[in-house]
C-alpha positions in Angstrom: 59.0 -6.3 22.9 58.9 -9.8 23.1 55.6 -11.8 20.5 53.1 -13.1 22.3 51.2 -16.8 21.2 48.7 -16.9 23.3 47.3 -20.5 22.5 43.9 -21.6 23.9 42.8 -25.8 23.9 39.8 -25.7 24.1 38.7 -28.4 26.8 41.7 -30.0 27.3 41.9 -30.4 30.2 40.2 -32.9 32.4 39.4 -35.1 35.4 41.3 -38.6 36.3 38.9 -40.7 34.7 39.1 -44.8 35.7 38.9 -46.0 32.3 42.6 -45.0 32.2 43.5 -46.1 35.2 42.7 -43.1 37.0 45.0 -40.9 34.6 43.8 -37.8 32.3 44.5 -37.5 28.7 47.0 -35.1 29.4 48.8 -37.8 31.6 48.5 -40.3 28.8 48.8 -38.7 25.4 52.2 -38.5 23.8 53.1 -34.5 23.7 56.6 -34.1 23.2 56.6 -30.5 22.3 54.2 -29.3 24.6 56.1 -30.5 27.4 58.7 -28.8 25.4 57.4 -25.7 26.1 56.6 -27.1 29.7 59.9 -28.6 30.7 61.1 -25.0 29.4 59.2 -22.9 30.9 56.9 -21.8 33.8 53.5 -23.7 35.1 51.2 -24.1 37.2 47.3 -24.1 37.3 44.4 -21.8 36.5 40.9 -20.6 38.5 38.5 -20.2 35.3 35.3 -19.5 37.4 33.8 -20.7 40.8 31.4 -22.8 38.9 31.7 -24.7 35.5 32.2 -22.1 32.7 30.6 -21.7 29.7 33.5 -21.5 26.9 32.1 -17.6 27.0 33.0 -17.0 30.5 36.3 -18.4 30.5 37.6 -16.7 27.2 36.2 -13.5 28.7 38.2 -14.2 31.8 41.4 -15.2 30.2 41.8 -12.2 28.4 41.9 -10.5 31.6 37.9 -8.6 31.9 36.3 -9.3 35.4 33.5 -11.7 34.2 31.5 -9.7 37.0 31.6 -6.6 35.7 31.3 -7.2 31.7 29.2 -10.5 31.1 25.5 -9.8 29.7 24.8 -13.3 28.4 26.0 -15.9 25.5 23.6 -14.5 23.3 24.9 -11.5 22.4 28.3 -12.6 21.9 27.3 -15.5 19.7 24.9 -13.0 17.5 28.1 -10.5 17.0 30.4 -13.5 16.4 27.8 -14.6 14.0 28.0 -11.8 12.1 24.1 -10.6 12.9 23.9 -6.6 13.8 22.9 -6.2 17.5 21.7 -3.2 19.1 21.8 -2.9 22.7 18.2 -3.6 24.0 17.9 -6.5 20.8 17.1 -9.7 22.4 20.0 -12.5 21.4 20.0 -16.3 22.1 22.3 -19.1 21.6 20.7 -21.7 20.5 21.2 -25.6 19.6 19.3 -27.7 16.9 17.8 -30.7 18.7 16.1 -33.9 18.3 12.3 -34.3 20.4 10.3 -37.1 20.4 6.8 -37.3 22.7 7.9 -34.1 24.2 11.3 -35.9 25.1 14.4 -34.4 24.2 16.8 -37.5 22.6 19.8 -35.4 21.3 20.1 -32.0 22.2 22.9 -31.6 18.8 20.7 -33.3 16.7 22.9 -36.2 15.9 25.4 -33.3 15.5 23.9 -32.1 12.4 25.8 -30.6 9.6 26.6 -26.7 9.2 25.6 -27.4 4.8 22.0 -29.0 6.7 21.4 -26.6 9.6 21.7 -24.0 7.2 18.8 -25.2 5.0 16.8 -25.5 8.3 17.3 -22.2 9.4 16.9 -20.2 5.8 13.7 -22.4 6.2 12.6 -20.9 9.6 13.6 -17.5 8.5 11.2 -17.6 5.5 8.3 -18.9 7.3 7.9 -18.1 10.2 6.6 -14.7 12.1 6.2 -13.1 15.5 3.8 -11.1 17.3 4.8 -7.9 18.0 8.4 -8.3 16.6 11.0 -9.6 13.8 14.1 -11.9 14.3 17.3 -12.9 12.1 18.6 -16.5 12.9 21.1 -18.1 11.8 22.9 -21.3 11.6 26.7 -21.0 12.6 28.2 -24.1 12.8 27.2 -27.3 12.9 24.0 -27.9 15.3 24.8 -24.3 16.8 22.5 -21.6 16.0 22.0 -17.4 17.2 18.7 -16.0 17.3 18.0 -12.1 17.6 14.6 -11.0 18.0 13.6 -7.0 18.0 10.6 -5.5 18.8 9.3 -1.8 19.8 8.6 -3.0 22.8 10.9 -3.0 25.8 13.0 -6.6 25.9 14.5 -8.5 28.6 17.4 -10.7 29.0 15.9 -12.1 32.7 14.6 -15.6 31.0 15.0 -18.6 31.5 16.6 -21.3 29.3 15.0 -23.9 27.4 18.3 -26.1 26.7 18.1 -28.6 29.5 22.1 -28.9 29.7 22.6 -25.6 31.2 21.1 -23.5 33.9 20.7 -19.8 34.6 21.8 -18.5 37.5 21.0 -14.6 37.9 24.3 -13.6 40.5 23.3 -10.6 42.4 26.4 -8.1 42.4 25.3 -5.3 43.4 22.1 -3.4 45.2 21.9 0.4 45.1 20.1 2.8 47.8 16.5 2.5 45.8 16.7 -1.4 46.2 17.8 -1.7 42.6 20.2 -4.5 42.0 22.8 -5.7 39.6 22.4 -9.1 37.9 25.2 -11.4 36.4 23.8 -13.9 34.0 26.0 -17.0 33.9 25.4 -20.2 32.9 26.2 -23.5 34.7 26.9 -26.8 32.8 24.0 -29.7 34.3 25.3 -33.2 34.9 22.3 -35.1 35.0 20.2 -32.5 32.4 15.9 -33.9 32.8 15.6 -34.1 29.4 12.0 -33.0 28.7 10.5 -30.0 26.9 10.4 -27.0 28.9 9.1 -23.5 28.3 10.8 -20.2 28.6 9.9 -18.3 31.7 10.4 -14.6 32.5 13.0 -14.5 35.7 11.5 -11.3 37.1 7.8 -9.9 37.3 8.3 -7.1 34.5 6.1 -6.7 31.5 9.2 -6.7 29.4 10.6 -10.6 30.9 7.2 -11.9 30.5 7.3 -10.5 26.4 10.5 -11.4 25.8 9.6 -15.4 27.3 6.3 -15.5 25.5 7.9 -14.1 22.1 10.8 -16.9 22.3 8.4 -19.2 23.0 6.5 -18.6 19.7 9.6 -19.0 17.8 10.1 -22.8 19.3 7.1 -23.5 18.8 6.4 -22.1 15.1 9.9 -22.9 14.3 9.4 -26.3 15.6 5.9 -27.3 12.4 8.6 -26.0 10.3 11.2 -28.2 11.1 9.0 -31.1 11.5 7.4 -30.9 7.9 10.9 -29.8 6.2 11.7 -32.8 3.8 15.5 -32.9 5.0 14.7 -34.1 8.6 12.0 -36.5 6.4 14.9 -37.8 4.9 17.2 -37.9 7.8 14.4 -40.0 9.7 13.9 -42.6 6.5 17.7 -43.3 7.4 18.0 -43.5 10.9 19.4 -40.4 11.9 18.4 -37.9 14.2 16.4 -35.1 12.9 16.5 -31.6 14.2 13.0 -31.2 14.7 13.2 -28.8 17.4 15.3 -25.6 18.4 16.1 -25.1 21.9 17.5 -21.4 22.9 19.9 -20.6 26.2 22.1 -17.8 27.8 19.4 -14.3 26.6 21.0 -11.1 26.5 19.7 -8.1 25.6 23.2 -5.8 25.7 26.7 -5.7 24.2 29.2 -6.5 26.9 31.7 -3.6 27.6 35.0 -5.6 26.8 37.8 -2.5 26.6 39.6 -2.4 23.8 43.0 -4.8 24.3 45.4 -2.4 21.7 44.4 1.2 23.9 44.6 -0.8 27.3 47.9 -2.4 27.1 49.5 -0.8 23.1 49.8 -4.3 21.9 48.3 -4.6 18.6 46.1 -8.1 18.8 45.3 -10.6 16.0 42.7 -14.0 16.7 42.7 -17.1 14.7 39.5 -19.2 16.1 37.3 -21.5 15.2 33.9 -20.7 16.9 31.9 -17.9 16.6 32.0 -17.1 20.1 35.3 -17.1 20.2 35.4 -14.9 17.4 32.9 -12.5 18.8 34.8 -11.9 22.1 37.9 -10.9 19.6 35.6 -8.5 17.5 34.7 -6.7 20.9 37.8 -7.0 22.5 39.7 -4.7 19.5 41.3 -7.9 17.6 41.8 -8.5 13.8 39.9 -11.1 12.9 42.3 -13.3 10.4 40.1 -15.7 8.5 40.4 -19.6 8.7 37.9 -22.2 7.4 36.2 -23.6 10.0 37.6 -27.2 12.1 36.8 -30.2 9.3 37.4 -34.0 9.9 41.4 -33.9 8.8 43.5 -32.2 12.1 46.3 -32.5 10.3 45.0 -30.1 7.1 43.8 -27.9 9.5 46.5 -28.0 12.0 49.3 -26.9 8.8 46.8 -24.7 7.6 46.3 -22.7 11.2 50.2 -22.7 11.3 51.2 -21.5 7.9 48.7 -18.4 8.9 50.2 -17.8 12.1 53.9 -17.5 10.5 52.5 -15.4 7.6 51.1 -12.8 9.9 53.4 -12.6 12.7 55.5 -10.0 11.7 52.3 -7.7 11.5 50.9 -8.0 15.2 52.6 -8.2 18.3 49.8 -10.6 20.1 48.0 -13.6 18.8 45.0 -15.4 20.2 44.7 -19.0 18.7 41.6 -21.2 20.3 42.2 -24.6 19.1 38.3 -26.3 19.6 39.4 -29.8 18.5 39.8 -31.4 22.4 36.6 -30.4 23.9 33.9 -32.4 21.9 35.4 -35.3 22.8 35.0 -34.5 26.7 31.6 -34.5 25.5 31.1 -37.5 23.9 33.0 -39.2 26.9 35.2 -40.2 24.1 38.4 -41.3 26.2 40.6 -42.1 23.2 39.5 -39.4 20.9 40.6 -36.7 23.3 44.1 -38.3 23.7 44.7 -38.7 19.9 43.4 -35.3 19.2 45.8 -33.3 21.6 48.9 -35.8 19.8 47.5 -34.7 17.1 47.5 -30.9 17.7 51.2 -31.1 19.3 52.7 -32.9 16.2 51.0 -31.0 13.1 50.6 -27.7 15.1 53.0 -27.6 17.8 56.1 -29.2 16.3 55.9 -26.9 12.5 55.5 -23.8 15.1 58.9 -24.4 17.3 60.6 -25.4 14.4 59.8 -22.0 12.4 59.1 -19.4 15.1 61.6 -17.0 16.1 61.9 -18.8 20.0 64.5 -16.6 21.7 61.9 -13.1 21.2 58.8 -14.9 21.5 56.6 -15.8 24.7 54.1 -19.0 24.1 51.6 -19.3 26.5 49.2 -23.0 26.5 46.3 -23.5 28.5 42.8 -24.2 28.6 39.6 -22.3 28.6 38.0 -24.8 31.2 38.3 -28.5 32.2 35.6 -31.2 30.3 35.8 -34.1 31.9 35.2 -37.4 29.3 33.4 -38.9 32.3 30.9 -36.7 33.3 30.8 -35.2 29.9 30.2 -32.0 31.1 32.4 -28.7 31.8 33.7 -28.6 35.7 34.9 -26.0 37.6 38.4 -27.7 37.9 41.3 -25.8 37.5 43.6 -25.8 34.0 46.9 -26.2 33.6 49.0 -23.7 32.2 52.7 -23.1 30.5 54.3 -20.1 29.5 57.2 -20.1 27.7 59.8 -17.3 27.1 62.2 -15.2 29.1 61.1 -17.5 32.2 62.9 -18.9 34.7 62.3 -22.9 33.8 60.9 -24.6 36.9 61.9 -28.5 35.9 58.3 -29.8 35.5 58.7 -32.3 32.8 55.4 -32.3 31.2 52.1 -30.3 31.1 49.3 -32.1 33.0 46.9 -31.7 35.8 49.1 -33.3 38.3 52.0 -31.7 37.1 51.3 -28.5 36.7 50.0 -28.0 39.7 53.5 -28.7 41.0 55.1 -25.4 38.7 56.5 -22.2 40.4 53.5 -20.5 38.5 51.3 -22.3 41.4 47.3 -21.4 41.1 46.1 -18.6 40.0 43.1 -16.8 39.1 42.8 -16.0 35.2 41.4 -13.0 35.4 45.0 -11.7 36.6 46.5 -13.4 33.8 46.6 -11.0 31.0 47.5 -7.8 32.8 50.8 -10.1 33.9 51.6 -11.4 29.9 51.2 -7.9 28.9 53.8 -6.5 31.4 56.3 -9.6 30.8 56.4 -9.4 27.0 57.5 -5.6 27.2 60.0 -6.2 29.8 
């Protein structure tokens, strides 16, 4: 049985964008061994979702899980990923850290606030705040990002709606019994154009237990929010011109586990994750993965690029899968940071790429690259664009000379939906 690198960048790819003359950093950075792998290889292009996926979504459709069937909400993934126990009927949020002035939201990271400070904040909240009827845990995960799980002995509900501005709720209807009882999918949809004002959380259904749950995470902004204000960090942060985090704002409820299957008793392939995000690492706990520890992404893609590689090497001969999700691309699709994006994916093909097909064992090894969704530097936003993709290893080489959007899309692999993509790797690598 062949290994198996399955390698996610987060965010890579992207839309032509006119500030480089119609091009996408994929077209423009210089690559030379992933196109390696692509010149090498099989490609073609991947359907993540029919609308722009949360990072969530995607990474739960990759791995091969019908979205559809498994997908109970952001929140709970992010509290498991966080390391906060979750029962099923728990109520769990993402959340962000945000900056609110006059009941105007002007940065909904908070300046991009520091995991050392949002951690201050947040033992802060925890300390001094309390709800009605119920307890919480939150905690600060990385950076402005945050996970909030509230319990209560009263029935909770995940039908709410956000308070994050950037993303909205839709509710999908999947599936209606004979009583009239239906079936909700909760995904979220990246917003262009977000209104950026304060808004309340409201209960998506007329139950007791949606019109608690809103109320109750309501009172945490709120309460949480005189905390944060008063705290002398965002004081100081305001005497120097930064943004503070004087608000939180909460997104993607669930109030279940999702029922990934187990990847090592569905396919016998014995998985092993190296991520950076919580989320990420939260899918991987509930997919069956070993979790390998790695400090998280810090200013210096080349330390972290040798580090994530040296890991890799050292473990390979004790797992016969690897997932790798590489976040470094996708905050710069955010920032609408053009030349950021570029440098960062050179950046992760020299000091990751180029160490790993030097070392690695090529002729019993498949490499698989692609991305979890597309975020495009102009809108700044996910989009529901397809993503290239390259695998690598016991193919058929189809002559495309390097991985892009345009390229790709040209490969023998032609487009596909991911959800069929892992139920393929697995059969190829034991061929």
């Amino acid at each position: 049985m062949k290994k198996l690198l399955f390698i996610v960048l987060d965010g890579a790819a992207d839309t032509p964008n006119d500030k480089i003359n119609g091009k996408t950093p994929y077209e423009v950075a210089k690559t030379p061994n992933i196109d390696f792998l692509a010149r090498n290889g099989r490609n073609g292009l991947l359907e993540i979702l029919p609308i722009p996926p949360e990072s969530d979504e995607a990474v739960i459709s990759l791995l091969g899980y019908n979205v559809f069937d498994v997908y109970t909400g952001r929140g709970p993934i992010e509290a498991v990923g966080s390391g906060i126990e979750l029962k099923d009927g728990d109520l769990a949020l993402r959340c962000n850290f945000a900056t609110v002035e006059d009941n105007k939201i002007i940065n909904m990271r908070a300046g991009r606030i520091s995991t050392k400070n949002s951690k201050r904040l947040a033992n802060a909240i925890q300390r001094s705040v309390y709800l009605t009827g119920a307890e919480f845990e939150f905690k600060a995960i990385e950076g402005y990002r945050g996970a909030l799980v509230i319990r209560s002995s009263k029935k909770l509900s995940g039908k709410i709606s956000n308070t994050h501005p950037g993303y909205d709720l839709r509710l999908l209807d999947i599936f209606w019994d004979r009583d009239g009882n239906v079936k909700y999918v909760p995904l979220s949809e990246a917003v262009r154009e977000p209104l950026m004002e304060v808004k309340e959380c409201m209960p998506l259904e007329n139950k007791k237990s949606a019109k608690f749950s809103a109320n109750l995470v309501n009172e945490f902004i709120e309460k949480s929010s005189y905390v944060l204000k008063t705290h002398p960090l965002n004081k100081d942060r305001i005497s120097k011109g930064k943004h503070p985090a004087n608000m939180i704002m909460t997104r993607s409820a669930g109030n279940r586990i999702p029922p990934l299957f187990n990847l090592k008793k569905q396919y016998g392939v014995k998985w092993a994750c190296f991520v950076d995000m919580p989320v990420e690492r939260g899918i991987a706990k509930l997919a069956g993965m070993d979790i390998i520890p790695i400090p998280p992404p810090s200013e210096n893609m080349e330390k972290d690029m040798n580090l994530r590689v040296l890991t890799l090497l050292k473990n390979i001969p004790y797992y016969d899968a690897f997932y790798v999700h590489i976040k470094g691309p996708d905050p710069f699709g955010h920032l609408g940071d053009i030349n950021g994006k570029i440098n960062c994916l050179e950046e992760i093909d020299k000091h990751f790429f180029e160490p790993l097909l030097n070392d690695i064992d090529l002729e019993n090894t498949m490499i698989v690259v692609t991305s979890d969704h597309t975020t495009s530097t102009e809108h700044k936003v996910h989009t529901e664009n397809p993503v290239p993709i390259v695998i690598f290893g016991g193919e058929t080489p189809d002559q495309i000379a390097r991985i892009s959007e345009k390229e790709s899309s040209k490969g023998s692999l032609g487009k596909m939906h991911s959800k069929n993509l892992m139920p393929m790797l697995m059969r190829k690598i034991k061929k």
